[in-house]
C-alpha positions in Angstrom: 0.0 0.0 0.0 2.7 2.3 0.4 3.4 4.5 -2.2 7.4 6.3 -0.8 9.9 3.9 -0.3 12.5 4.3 2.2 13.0 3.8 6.1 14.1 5.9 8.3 15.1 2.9 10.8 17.6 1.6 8.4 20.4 3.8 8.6 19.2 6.0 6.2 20.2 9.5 7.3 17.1 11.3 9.3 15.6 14.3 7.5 15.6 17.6 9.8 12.2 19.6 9.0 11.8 23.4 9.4 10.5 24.2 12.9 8.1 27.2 12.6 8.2 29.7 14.9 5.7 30.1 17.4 4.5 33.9 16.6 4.7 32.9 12.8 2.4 29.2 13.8 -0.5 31.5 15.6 -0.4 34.1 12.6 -1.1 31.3 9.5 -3.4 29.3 12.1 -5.3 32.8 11.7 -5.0 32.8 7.9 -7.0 29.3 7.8 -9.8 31.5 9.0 -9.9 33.7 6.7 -9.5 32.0 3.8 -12.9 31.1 1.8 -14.0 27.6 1.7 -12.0 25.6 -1.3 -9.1 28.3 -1.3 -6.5 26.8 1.1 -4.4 25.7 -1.3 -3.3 29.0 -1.9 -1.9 29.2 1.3 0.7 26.1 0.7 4.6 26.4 0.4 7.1 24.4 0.7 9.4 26.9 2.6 8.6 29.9 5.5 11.0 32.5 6.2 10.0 31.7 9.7 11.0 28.8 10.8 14.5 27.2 11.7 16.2 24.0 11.7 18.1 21.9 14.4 21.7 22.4 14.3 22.2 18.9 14.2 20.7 15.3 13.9 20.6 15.0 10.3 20.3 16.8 6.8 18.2 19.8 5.5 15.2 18.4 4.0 14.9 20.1 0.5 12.3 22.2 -1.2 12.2 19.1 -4.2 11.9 16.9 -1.1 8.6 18.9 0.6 6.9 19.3 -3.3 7.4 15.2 -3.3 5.6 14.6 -0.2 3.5 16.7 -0.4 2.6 15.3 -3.8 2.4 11.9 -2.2 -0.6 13.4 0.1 -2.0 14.9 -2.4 -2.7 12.0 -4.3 -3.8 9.6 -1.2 -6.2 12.8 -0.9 -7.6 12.9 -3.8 -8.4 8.8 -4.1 -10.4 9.7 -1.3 -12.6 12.4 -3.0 -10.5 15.4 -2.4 -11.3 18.4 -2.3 -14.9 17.1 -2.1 -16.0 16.8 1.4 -15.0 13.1 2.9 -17.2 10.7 3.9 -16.8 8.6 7.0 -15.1 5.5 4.8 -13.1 7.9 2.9 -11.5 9.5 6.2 -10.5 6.3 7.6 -9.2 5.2 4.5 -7.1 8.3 4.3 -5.5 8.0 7.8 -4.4 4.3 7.0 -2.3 5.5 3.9 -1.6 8.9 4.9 0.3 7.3 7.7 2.0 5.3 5.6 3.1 7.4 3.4 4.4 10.0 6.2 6.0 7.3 8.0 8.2 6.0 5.0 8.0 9.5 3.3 8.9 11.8 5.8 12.1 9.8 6.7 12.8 11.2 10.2 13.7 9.5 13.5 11.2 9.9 16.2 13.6 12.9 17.9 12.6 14.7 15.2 9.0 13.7 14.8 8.7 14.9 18.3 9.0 18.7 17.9 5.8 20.0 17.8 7.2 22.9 15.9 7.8 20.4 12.6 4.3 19.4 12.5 2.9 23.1 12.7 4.9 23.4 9.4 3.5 20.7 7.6 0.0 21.1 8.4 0.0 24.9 7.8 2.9 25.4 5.6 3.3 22.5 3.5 -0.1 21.1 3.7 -3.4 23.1 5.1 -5.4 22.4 2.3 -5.5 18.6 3.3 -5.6 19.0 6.4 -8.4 21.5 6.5 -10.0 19.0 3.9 -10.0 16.2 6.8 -10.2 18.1 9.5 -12.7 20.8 8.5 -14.0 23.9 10.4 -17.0 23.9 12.5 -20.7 25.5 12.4 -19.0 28.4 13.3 -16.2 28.1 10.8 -13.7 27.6 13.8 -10.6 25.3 13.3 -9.4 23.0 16.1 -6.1 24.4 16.8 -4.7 20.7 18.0 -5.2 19.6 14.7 -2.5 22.3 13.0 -0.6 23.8 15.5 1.2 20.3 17.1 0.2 21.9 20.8 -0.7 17.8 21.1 0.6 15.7 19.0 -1.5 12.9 19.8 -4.6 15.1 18.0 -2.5 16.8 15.6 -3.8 15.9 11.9 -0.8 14.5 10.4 1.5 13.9 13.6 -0.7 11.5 14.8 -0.6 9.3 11.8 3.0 9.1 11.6 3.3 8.3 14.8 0.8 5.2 14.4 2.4 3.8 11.8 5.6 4.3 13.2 4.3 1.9 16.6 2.9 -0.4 14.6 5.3 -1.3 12.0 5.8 -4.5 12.0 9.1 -5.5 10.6 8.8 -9.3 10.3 5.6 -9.2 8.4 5.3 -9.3 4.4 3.3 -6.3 4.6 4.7 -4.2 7.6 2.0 -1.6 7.8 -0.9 -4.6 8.3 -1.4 -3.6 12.4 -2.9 -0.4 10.7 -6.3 -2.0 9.4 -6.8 -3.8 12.7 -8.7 -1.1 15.2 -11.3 1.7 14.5 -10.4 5.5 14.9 -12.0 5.2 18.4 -10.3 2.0 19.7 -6.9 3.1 18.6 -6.9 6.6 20.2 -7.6 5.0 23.6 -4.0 3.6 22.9 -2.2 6.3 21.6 -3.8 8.4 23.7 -1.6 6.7 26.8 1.8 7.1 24.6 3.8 7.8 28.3 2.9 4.6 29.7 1.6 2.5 27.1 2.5 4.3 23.2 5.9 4.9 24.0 6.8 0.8 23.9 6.2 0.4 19.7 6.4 -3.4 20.8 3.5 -3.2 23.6 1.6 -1.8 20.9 2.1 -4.3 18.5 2.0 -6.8 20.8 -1.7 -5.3 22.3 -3.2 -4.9 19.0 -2.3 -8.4 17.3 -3.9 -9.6 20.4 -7.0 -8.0 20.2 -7.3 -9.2 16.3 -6.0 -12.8 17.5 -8.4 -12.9 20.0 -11.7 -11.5 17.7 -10.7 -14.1 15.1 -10.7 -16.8 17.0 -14.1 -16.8 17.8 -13.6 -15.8 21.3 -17.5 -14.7 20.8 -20.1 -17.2 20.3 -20.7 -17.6 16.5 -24.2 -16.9 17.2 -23.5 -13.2 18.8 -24.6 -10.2 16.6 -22.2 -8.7 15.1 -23.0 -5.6 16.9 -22.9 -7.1 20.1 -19.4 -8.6 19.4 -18.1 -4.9 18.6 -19.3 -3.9 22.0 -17.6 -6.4 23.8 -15.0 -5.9 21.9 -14.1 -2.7 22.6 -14.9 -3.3 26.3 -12.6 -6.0 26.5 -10.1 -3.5 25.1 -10.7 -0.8 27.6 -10.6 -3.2 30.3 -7.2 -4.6 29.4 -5.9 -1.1 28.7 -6.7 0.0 31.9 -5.2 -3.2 34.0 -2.0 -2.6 31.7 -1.6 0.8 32.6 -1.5 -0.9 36.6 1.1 -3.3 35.4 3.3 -0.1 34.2 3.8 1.2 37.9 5.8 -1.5 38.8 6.7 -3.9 36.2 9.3 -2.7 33.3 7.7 -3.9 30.3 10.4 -2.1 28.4 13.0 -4.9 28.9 10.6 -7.9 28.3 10.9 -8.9 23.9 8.1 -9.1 22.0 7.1 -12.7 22.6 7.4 -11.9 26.1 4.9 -8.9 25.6 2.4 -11.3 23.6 2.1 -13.6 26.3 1.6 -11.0 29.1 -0.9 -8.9 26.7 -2.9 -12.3 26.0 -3.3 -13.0 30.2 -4.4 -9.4 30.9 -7.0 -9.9 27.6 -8.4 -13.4 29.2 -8.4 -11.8 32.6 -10.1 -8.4 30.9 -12.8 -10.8 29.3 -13.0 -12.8 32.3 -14.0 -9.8 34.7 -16.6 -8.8 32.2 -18.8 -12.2 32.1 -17.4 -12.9 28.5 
């Protein structure tokens, strides 16, 4: 499904991103309102006299490089109906690739994809069209500033897709980015949402989300359950292991354990999770 080769895990030298500066992040965050609906393109550059670089950690990302991902965007975009308002199907769709293509595109290491500065840039620098496409203005033609301005990462519009598909790559697997399709919008944010104690181990991750699609296709629910009673439980067997997980975290270091390790603990707390809920 990816459509930018290249890893950033590999040895491949990390890309450093222009950091916008704070005063000049609130003034374009301002533009996006007053722009008219369909003209946010006009606003996209692939450079800022306001913003800087790190000193050190990597090369310059070029201005060819920028027009190339954001190309790349672009056309995961439009497959989905861009500019034309998204439906539901078509923004989950997006997300799935999107990440993917940031992930392998962007070619940063995750010191880099931390700075919130960087992903103020690309959402309302490189990219604000999209992202105002996916993450539109409300009734009162107000923007959520979480979405452009990387004050939280874990809500920012295109941070938060690089950042799943860099936790749930999955190395060993023919198609790496497969962990992506397993858990709704909803499901997933519960996760990432914990990235201290829970996101910040890619391999607990992995490990909790291979579970939870182990576990649903193995019939742990009686074949005769509705479907929309399975996705219930589902979710609440989810939650419930999320939350005894985050227990474990105050005084076990998952962080040493290895990834077999991790399945086996992740498939107990699941059991026990379903277990305490009468499933």
């Amino acid at each position: 499904m990816s459509r930018v080769t290249g890893d950033a895990g590999t040895g491949v030298m990390s890309l450093l991103y222009p950091r916008l500066l704070p005063g000049e992040t609130e003034r374009r965050f301002r533009m996006l309102h007053e722009v008219p609906a369909g003209g946010h393109a006009s606003l996209a550059d692939n450079h800022s006299s306001r913003a800087v670089y790190a000193a050190t950690g990597g090369r310059r990302v070029t201005r060819d490089e920028l027009d190339q991902l954001r190309g790349s965007v672009l056309r995961v975009a439009h497959d989905q109906g861009f500019p034309a308002a998204p439906s539901a199907a078509q923004r989950t769709a997006f997300d799935r690739e999107a990440a993917q293509v940031l992930r392998e595109g962007c070619r940063m290491v995750p010191g880099e994809a931390a700075q919130r500065q960087v992903w103020a840039f690309l959402a309302l620098v490189l990219l604000p069209d999209v992202c105002v496409w996916r993450w539109p203005a409300d009734a009162g033609n107000r923007y959520v500033a979480d979405r452009f301005k990387g004050t939280d990462l874990t809500r920012h519009a295109l941070a938060r897709l690089w950042t799943r598909a860099h936790v749930l790559r999955d190395d060993a697997a023919d198609d790496p980015y497969h962990l992506l399709d397993v858990l709704g919008e909803a499901d997933l944010d519960q996760i990432m949402a914990r990235r201290s104690a829970l996101a910040g181990s890619p391999a607990l991750v992995r490990a909790i989300v291979r579970t939870h699609r182990d576990d649903e296709a193995g019939g742990a629910s009686p074949a005769s359950r509705a479907v929309a009673s399975r996705a219930v439980a589902s979710r609440a067997v989810l939650r419930e292991s999320l939350t005894r997980l985050l227990r474990l975290t105050a005084f076990v270091d998952l962080d040493s354990a290895s990834e077999p390790e991790l399945g086996r603990l992740v498939r107990q707390v699941r059991s026990e999770a379903r277990a305490a809920l009468g499933g």
